[in-house]
PDB file of N, CA, C and O in Angstrom:
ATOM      1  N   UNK A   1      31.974  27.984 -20.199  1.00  0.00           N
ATOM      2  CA  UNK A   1      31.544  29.318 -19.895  1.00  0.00           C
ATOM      3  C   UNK A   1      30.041  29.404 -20.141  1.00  0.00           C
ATOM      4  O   UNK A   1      29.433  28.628 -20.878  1.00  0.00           O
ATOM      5  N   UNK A   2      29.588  30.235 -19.581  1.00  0.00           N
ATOM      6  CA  UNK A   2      27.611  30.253 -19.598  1.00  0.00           C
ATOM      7  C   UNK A   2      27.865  32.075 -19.109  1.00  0.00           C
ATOM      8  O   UNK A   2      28.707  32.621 -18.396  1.00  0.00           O
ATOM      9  N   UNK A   3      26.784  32.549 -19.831  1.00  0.00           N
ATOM     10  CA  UNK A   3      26.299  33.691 -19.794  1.00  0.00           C
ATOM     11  C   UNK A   3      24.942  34.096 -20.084  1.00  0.00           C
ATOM     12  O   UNK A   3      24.604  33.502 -21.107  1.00  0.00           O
ATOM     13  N   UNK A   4      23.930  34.895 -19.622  1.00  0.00           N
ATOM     14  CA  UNK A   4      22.952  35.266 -20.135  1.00  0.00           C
ATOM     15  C   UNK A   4      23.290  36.564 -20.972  1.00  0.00           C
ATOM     16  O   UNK A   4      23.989  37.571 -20.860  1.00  0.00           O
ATOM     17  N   UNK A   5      22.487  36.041 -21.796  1.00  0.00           N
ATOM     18  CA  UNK A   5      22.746  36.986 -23.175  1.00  0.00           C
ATOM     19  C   UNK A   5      21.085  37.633 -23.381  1.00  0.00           C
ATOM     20  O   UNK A   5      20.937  38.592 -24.138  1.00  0.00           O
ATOM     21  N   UNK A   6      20.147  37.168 -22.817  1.00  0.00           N
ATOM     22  CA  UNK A   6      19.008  37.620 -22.799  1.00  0.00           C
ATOM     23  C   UNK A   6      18.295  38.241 -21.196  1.00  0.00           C
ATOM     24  O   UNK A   6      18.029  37.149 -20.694  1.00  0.00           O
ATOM     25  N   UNK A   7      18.006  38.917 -20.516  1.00  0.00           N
ATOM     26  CA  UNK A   7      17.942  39.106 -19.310  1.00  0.00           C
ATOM     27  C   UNK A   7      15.894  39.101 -19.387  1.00  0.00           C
ATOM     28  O   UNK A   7      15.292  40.143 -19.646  1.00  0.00           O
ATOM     29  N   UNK A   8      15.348  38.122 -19.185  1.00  0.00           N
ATOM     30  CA  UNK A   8      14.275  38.498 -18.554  1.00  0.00           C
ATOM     31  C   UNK A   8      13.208  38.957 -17.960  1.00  0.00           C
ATOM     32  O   UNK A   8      13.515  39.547 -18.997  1.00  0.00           O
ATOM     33  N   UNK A   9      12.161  39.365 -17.326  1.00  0.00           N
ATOM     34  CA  UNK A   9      11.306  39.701 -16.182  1.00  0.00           C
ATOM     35  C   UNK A   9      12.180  38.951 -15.243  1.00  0.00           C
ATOM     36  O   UNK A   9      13.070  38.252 -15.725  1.00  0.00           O
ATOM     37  N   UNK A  10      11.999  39.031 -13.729  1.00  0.00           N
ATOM     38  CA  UNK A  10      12.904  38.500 -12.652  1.00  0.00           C
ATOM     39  C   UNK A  10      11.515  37.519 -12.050  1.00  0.00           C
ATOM     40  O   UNK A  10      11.704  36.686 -11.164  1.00  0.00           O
ATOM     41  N   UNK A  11      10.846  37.629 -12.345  1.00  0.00           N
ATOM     42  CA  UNK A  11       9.462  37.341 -11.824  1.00  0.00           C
ATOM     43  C   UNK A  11       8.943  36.271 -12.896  1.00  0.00           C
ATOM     44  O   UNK A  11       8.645  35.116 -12.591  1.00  0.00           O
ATOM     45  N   UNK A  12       8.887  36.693 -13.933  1.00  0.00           N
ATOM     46  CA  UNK A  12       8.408  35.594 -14.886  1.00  0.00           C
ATOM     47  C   UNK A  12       9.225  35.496 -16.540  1.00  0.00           C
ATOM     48  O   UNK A  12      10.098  36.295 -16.878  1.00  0.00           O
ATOM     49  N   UNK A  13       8.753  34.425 -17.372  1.00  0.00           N
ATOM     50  CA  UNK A  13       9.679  34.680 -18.122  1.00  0.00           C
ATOM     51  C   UNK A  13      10.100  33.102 -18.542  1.00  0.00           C
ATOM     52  O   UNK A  13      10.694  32.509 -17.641  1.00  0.00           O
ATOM     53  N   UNK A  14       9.916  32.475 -19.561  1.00  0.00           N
ATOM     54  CA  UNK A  14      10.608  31.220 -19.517  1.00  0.00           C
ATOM     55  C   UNK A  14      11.969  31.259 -20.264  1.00  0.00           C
ATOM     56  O   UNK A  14      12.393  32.105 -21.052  1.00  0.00           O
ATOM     57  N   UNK A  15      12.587  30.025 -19.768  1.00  0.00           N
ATOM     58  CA  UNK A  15      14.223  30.129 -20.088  1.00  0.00           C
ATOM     59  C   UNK A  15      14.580  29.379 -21.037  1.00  0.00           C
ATOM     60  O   UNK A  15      13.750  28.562 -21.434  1.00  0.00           O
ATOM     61  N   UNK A  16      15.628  29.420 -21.543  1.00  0.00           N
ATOM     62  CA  UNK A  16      15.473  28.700 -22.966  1.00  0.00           C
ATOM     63  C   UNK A  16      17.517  29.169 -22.699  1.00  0.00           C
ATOM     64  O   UNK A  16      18.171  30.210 -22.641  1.00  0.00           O
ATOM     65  N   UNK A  17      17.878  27.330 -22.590  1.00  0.00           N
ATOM     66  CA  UNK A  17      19.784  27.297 -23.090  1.00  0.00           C
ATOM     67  C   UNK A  17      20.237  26.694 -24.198  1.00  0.00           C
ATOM     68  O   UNK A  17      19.979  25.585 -24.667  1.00  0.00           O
ATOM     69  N   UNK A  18      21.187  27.856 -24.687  1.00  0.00           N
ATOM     70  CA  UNK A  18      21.458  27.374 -25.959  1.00  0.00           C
ATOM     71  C   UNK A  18      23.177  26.722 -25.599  1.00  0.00           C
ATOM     72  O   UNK A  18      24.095  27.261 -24.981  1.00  0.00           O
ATOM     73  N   UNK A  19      23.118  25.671 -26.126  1.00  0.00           N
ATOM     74  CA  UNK A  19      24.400  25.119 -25.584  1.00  0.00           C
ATOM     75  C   UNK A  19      25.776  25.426 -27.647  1.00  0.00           C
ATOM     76  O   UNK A  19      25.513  25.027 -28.782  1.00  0.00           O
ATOM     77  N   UNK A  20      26.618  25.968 -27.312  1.00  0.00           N
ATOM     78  CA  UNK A  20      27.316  25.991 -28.456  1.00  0.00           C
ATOM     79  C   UNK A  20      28.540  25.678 -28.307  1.00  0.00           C
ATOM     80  O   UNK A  20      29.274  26.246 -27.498  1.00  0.00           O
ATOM     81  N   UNK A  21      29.024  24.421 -29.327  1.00  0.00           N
ATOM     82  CA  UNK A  21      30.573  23.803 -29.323  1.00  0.00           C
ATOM     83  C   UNK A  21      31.238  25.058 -29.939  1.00  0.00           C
ATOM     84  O   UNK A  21      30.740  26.093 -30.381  1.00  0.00           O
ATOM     85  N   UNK A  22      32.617  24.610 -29.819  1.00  0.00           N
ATOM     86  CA  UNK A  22      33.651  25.595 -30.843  1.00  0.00           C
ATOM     87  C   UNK A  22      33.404  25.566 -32.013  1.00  0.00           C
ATOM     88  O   UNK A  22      33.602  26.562 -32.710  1.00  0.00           O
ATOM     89  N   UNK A  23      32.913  24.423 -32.515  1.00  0.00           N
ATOM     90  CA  UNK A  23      32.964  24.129 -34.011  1.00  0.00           C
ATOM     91  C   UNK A  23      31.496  24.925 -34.538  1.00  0.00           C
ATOM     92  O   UNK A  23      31.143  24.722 -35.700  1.00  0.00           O
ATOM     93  N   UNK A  24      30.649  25.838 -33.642  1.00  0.00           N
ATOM     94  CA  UNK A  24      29.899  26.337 -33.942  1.00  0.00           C
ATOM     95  C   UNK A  24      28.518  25.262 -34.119  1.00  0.00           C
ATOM     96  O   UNK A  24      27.588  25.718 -34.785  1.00  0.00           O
ATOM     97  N   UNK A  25      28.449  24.637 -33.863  1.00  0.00           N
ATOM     98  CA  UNK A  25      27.188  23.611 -33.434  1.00  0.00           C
ATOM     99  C   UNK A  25      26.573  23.939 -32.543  1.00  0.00           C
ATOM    100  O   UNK A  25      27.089  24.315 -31.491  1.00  0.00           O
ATOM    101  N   UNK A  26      25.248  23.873 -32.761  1.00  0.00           N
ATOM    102  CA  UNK A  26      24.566  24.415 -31.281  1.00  0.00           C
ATOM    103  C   UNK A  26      23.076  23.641 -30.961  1.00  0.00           C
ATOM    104  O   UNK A  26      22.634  22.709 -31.633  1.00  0.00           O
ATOM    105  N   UNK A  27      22.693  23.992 -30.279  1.00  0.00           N
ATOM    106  CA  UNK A  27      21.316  22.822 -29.547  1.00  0.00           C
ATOM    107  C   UNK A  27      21.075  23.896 -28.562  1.00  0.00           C
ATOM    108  O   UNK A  27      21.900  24.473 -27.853  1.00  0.00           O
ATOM    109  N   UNK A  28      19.660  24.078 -28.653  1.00  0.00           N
ATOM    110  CA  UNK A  28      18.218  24.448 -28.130  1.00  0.00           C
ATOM    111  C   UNK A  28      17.771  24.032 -26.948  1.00  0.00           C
ATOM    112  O   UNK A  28      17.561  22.869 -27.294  1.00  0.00           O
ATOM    113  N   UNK A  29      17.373  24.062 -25.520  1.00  0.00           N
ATOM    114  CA  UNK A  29      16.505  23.456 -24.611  1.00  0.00           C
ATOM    115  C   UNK A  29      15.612  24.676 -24.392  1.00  0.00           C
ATOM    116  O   UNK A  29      15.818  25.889 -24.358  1.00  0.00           O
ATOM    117  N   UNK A  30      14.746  24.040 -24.284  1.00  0.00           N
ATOM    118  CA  UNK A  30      13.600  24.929 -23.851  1.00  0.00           C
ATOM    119  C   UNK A  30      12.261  24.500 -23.196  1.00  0.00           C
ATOM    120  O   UNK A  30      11.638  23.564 -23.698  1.00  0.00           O
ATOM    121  N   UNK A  31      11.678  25.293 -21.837  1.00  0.00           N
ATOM    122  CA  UNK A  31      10.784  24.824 -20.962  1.00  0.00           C
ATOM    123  C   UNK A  31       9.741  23.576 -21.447  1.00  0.00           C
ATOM    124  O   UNK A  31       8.931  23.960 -22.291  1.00  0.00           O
ATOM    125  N   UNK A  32       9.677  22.825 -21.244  1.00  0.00           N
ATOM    126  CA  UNK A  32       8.987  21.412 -20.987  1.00  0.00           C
ATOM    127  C   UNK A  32       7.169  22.386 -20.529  1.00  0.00           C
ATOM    128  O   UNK A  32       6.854  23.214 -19.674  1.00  0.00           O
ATOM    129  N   UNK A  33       6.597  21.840 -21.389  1.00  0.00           N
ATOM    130  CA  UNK A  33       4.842  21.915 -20.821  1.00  0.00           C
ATOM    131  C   UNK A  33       4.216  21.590 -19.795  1.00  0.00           C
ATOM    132  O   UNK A  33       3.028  21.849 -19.602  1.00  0.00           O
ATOM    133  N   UNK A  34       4.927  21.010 -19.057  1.00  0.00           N
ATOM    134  CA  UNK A  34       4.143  19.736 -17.655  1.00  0.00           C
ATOM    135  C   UNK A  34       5.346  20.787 -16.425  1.00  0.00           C
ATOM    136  O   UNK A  34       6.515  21.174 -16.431  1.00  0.00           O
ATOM    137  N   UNK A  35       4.474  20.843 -15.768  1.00  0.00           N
ATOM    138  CA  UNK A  35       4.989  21.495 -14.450  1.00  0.00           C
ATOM    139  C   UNK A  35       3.675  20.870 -13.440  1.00  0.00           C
ATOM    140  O   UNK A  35       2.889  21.656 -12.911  1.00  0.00           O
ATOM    141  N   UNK A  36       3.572  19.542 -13.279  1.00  0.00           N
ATOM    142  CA  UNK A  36       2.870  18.575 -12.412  1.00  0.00           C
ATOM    143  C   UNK A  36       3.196  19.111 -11.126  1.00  0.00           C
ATOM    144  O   UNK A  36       2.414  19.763 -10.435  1.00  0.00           O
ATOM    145  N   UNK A  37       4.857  18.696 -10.702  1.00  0.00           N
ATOM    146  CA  UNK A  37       4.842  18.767  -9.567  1.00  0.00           C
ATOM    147  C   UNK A  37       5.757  19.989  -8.836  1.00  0.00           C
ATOM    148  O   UNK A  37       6.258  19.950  -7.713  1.00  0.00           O
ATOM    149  N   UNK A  38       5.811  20.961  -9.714  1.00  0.00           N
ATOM    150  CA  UNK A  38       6.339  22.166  -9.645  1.00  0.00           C
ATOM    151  C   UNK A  38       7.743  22.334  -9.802  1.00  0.00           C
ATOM    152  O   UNK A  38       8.369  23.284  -9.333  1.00  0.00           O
ATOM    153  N   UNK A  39       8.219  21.429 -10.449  1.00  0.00           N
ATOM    154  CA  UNK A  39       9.589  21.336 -10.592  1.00  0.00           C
ATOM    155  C   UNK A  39      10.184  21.968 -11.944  1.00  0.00           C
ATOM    156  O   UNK A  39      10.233  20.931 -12.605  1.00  0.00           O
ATOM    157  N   UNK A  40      10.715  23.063 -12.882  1.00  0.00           N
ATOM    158  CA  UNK A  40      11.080  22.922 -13.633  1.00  0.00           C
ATOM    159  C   UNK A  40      11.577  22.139 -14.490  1.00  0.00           C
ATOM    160  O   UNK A  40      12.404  21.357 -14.020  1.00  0.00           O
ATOM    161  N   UNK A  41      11.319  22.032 -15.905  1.00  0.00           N
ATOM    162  CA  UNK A  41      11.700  20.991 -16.510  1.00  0.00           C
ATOM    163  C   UNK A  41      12.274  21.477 -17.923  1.00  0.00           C
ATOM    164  O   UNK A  41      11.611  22.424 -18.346  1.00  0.00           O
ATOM    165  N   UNK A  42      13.360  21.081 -18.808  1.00  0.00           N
ATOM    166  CA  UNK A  42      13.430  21.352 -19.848  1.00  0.00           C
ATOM    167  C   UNK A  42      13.421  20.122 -21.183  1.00  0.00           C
ATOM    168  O   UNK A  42      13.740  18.963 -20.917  1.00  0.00           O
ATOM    169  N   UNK A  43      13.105  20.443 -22.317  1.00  0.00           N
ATOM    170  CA  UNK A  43      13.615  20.100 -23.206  1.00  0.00           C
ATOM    171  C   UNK A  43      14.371  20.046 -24.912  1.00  0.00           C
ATOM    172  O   UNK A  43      14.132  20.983 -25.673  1.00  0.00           O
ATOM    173  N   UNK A  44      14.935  19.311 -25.203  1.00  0.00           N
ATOM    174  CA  UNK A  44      15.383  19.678 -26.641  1.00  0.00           C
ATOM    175  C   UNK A  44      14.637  20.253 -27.492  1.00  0.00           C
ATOM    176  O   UNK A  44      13.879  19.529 -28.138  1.00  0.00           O
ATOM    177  N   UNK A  45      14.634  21.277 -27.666  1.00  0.00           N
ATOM    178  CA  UNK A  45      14.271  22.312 -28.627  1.00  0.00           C
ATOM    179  C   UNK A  45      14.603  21.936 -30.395  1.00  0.00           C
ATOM    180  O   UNK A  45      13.914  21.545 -31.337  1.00  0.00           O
ATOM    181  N   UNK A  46      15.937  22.278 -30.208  1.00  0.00           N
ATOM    182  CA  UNK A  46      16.136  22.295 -31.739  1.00  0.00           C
ATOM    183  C   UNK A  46      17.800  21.584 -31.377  1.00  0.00           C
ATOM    184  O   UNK A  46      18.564  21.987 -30.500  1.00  0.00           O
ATOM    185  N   UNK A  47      18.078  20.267 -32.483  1.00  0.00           N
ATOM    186  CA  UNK A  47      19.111  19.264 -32.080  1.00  0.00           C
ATOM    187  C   UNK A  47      19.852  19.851 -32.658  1.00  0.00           C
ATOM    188  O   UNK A  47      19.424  20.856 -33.226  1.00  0.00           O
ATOM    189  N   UNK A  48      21.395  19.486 -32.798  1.00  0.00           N
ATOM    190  CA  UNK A  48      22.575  20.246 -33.255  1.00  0.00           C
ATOM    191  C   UNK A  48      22.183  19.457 -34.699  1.00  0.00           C
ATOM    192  O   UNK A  48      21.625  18.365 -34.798  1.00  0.00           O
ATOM    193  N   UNK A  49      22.554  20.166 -35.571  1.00  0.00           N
ATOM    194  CA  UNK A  49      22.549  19.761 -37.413  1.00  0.00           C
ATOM    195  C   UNK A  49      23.313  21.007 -38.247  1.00  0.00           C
ATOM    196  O   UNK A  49      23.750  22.043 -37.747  1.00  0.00           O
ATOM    197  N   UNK A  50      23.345  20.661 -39.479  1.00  0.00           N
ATOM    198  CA  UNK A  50      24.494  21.379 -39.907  1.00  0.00           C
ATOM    199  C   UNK A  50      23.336  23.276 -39.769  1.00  0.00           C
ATOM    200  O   UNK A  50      23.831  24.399 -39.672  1.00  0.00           O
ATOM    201  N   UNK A  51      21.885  22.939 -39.814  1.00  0.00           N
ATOM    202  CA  UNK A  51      20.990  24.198 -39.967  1.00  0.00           C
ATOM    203  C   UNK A  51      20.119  24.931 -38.380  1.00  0.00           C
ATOM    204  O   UNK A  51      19.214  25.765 -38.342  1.00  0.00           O
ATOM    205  N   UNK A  52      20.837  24.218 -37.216  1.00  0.00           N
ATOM    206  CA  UNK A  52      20.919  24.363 -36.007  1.00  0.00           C
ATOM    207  C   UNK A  52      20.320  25.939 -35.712  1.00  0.00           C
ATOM    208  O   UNK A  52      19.287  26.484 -35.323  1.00  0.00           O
ATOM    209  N   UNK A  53      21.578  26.256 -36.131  1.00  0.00           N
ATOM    210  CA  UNK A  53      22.130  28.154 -35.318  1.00  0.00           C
ATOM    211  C   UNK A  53      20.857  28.605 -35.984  1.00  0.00           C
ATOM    212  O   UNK A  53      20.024  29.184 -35.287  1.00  0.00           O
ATOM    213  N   UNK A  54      20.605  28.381 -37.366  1.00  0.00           N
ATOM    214  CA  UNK A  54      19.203  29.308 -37.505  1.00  0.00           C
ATOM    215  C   UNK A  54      17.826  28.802 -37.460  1.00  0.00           C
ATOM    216  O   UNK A  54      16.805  29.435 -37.727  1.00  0.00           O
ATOM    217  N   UNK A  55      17.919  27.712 -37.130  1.00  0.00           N
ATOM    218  CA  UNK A  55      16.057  27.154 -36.584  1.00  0.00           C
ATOM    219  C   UNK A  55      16.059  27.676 -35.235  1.00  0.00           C
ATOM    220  O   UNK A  55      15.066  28.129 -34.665  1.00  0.00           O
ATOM    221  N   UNK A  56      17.709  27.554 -34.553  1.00  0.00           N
ATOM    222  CA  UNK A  56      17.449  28.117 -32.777  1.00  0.00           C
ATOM    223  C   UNK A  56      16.882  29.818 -32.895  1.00  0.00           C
ATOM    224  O   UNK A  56      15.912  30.289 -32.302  1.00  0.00           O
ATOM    225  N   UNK A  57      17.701  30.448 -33.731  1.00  0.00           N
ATOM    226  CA  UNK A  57      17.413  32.130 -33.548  1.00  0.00           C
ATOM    227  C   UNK A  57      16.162  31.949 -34.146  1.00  0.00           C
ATOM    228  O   UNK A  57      15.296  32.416 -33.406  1.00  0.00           O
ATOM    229  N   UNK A  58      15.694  31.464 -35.183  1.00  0.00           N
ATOM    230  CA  UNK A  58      14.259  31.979 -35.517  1.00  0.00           C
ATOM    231  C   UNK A  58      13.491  31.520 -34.581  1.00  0.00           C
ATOM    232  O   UNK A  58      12.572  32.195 -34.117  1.00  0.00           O
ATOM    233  N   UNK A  59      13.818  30.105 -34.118  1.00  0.00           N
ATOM    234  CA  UNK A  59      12.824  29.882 -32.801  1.00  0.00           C
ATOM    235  C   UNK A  59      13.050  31.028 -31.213  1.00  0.00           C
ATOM    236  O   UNK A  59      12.492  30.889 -30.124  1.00  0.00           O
ATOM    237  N   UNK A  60      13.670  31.692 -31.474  1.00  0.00           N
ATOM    238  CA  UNK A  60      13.861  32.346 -30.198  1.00  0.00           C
ATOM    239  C   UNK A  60      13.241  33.525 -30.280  1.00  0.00           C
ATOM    240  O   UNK A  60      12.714  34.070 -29.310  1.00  0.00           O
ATOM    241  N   UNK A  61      13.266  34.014 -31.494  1.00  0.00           N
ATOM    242  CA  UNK A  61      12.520  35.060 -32.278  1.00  0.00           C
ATOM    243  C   UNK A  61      10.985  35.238 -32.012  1.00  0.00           C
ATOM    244  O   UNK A  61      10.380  36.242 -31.636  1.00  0.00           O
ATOM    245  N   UNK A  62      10.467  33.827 -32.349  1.00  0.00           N
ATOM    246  CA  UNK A  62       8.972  33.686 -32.480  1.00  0.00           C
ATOM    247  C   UNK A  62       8.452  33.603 -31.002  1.00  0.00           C
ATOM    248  O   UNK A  62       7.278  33.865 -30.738  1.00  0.00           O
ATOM    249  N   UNK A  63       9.660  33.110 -29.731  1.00  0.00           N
ATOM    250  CA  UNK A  63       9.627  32.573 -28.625  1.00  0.00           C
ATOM    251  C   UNK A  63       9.023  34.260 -27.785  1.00  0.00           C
ATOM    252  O   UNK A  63       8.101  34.556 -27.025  1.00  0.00           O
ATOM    253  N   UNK A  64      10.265  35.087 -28.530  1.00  0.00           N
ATOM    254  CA  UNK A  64      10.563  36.454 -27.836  1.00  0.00           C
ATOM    255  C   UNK A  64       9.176  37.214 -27.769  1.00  0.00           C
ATOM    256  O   UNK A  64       8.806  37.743 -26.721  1.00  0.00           O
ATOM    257  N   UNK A  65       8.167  37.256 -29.327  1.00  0.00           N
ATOM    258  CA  UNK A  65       7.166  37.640 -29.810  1.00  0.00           C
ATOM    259  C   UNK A  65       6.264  37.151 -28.865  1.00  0.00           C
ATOM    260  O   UNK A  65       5.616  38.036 -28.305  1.00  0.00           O
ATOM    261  N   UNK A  66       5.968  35.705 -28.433  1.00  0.00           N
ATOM    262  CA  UNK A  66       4.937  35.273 -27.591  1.00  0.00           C
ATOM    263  C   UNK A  66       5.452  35.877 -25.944  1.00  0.00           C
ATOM    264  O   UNK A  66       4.786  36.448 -25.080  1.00  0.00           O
ATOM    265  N   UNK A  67       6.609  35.557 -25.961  1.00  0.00           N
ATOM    266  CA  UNK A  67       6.902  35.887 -24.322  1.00  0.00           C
ATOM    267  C   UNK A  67       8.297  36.639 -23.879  1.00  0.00           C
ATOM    268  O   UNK A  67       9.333  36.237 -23.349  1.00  0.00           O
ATOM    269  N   UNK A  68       7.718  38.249 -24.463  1.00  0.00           N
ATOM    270  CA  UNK A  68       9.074  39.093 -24.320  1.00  0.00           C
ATOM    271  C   UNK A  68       9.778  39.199 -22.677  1.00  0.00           C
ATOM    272  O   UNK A  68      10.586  40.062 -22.333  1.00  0.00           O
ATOM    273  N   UNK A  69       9.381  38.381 -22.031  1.00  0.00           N
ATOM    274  CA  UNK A  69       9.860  38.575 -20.759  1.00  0.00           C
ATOM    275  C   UNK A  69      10.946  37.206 -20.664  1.00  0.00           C
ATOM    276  O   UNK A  69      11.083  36.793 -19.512  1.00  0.00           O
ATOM    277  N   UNK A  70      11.529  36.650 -21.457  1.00  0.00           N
ATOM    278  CA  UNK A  70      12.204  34.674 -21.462  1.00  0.00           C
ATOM    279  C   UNK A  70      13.254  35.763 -21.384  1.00  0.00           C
ATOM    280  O   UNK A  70      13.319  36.991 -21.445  1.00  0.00           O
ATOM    281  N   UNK A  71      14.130  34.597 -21.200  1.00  0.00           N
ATOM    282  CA  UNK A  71      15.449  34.721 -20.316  1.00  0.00           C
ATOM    283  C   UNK A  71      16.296  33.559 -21.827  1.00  0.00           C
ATOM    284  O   UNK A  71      15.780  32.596 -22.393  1.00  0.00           O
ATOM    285  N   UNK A  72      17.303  34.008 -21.995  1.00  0.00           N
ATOM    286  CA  UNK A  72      18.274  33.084 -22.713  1.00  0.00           C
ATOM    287  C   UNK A  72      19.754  33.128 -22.219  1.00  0.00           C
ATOM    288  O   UNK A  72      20.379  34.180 -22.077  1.00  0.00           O
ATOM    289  N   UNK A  73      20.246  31.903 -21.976  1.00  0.00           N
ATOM    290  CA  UNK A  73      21.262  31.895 -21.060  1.00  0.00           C
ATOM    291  C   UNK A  73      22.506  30.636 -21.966  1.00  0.00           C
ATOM    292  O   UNK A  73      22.417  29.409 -21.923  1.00  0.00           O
ATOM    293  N   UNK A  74      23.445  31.359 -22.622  1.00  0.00           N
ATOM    294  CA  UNK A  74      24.174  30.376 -23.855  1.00  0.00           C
ATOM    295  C   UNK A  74      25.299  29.894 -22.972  1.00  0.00           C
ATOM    296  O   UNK A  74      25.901  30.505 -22.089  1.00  0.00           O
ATOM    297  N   UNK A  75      25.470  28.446 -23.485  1.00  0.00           N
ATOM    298  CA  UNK A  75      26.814  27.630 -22.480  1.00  0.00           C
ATOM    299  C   UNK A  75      27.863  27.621 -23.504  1.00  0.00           C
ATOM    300  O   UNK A  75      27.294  27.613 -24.595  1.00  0.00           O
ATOM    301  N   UNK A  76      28.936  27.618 -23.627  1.00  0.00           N
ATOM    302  CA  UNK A  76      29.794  27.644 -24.640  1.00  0.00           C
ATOM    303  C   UNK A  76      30.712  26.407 -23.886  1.00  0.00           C
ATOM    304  O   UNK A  76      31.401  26.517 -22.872  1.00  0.00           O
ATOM    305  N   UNK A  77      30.462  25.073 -24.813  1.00  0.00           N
ATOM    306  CA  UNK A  77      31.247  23.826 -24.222  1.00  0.00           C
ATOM    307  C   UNK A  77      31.765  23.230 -25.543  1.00  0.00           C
ATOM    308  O   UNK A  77      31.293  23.329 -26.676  1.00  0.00           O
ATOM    309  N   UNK A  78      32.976  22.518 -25.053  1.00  0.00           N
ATOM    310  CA  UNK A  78      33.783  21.727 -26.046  1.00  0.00           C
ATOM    311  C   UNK A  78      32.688  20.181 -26.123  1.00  0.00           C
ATOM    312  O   UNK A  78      32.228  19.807 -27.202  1.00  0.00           O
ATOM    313  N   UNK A  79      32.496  19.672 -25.222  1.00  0.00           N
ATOM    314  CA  UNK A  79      31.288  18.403 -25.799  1.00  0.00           C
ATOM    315  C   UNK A  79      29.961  18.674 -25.909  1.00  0.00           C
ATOM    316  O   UNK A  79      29.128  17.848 -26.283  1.00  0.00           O
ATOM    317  N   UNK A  80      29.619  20.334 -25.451  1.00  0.00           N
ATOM    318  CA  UNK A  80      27.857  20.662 -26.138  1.00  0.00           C
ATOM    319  C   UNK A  80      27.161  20.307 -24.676  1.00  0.00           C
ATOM    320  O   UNK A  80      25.941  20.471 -24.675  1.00  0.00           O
ATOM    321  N   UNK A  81      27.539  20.008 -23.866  1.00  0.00           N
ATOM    322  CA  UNK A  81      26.675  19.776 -22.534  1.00  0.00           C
ATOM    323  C   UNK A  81      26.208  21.016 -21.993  1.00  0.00           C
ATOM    324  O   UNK A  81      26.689  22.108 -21.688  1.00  0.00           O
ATOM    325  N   UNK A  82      24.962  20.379 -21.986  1.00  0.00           N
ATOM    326  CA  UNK A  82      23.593  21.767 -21.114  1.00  0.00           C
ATOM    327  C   UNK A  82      23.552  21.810 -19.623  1.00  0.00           C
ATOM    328  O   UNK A  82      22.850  22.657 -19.071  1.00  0.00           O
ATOM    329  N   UNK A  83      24.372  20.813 -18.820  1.00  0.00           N
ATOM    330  CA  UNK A  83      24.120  20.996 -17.416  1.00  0.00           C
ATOM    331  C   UNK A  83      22.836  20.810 -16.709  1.00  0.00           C
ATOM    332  O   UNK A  83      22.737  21.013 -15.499  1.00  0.00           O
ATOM    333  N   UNK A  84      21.823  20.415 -17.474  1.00  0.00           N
ATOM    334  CA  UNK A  84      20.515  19.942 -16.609  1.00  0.00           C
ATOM    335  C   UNK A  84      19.994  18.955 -16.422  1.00  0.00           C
ATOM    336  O   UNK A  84      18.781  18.788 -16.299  1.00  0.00           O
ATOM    337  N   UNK A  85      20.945  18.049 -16.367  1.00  0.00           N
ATOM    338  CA  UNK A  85      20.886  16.871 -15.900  1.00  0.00           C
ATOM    339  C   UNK A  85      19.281  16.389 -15.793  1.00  0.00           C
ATOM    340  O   UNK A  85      18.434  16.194 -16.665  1.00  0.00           O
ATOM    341  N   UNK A  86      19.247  16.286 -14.330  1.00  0.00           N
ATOM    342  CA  UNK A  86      18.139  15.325 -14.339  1.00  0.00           C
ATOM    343  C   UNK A  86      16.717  16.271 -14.405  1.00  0.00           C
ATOM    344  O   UNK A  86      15.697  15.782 -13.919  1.00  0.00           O
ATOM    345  N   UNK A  87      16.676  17.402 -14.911  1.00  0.00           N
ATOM    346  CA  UNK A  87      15.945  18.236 -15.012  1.00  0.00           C
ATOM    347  C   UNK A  87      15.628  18.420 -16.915  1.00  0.00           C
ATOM    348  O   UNK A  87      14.862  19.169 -17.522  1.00  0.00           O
ATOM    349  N   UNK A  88      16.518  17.462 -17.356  1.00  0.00           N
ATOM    350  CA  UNK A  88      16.119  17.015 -19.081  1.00  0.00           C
ATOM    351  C   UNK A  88      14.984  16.284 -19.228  1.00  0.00           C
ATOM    352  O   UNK A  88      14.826  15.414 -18.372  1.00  0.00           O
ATOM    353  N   UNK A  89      14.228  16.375 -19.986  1.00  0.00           N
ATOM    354  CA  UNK A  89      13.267  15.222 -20.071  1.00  0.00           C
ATOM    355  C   UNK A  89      13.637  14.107 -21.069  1.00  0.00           C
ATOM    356  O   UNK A  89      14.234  14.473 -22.082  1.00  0.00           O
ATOM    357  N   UNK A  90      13.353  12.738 -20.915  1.00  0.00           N
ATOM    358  CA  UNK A  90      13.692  11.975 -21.595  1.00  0.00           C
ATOM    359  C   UNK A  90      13.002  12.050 -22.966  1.00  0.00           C
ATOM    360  O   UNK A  90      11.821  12.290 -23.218  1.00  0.00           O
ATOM    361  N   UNK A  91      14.289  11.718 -23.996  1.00  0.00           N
ATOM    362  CA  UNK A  91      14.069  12.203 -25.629  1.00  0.00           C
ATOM    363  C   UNK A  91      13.003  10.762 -25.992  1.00  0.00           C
ATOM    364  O   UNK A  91      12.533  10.611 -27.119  1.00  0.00           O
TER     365      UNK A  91
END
């Protein structure tokens, strides 16, 4: 299941997915710096660890403060997969 839980500017706004297992584990992606060739890009933000859920909200917090227009869009998966494939940047 995926939902936005944060709604945006429609126009601008960077996105940021929080991917969360059942077991309450969760992991961070968030916009990549390099937009070379105009392609969106994301990456790992904050990795799943037992202190996850609150480095992600405070980082989303500080995220919200710089750019109240971001978009947050949470996946709720049994193996934690973000769906952005080849649009991840390599760790």
């Amino acid at each position: 299941m995926a939902m936005v839980v944060r709604k945006g500017n429609a126009d601008a706004g960077a996105i940021f997915v929080l991917t969360r297992r059942p077991d309450g584990r969760v992991a961070l992606y968030g916009p990549s710096p390099e937009l070379e060739t105009g392609i969106r890009r994301w990456r790992l933000v904050v990795a799943e660890a037992a202190e996850a859920e609150s480095l992600a909200d405070k980082r989303l917090v500080r995220e919200a403060d710089i750019d109240p227009d971001l978009w947050i869009v949470e996946i709720e998966d049994r193996e934690g997969r973000h769906f952005l494939g080849e649009f991840l940047e390599a760790e």
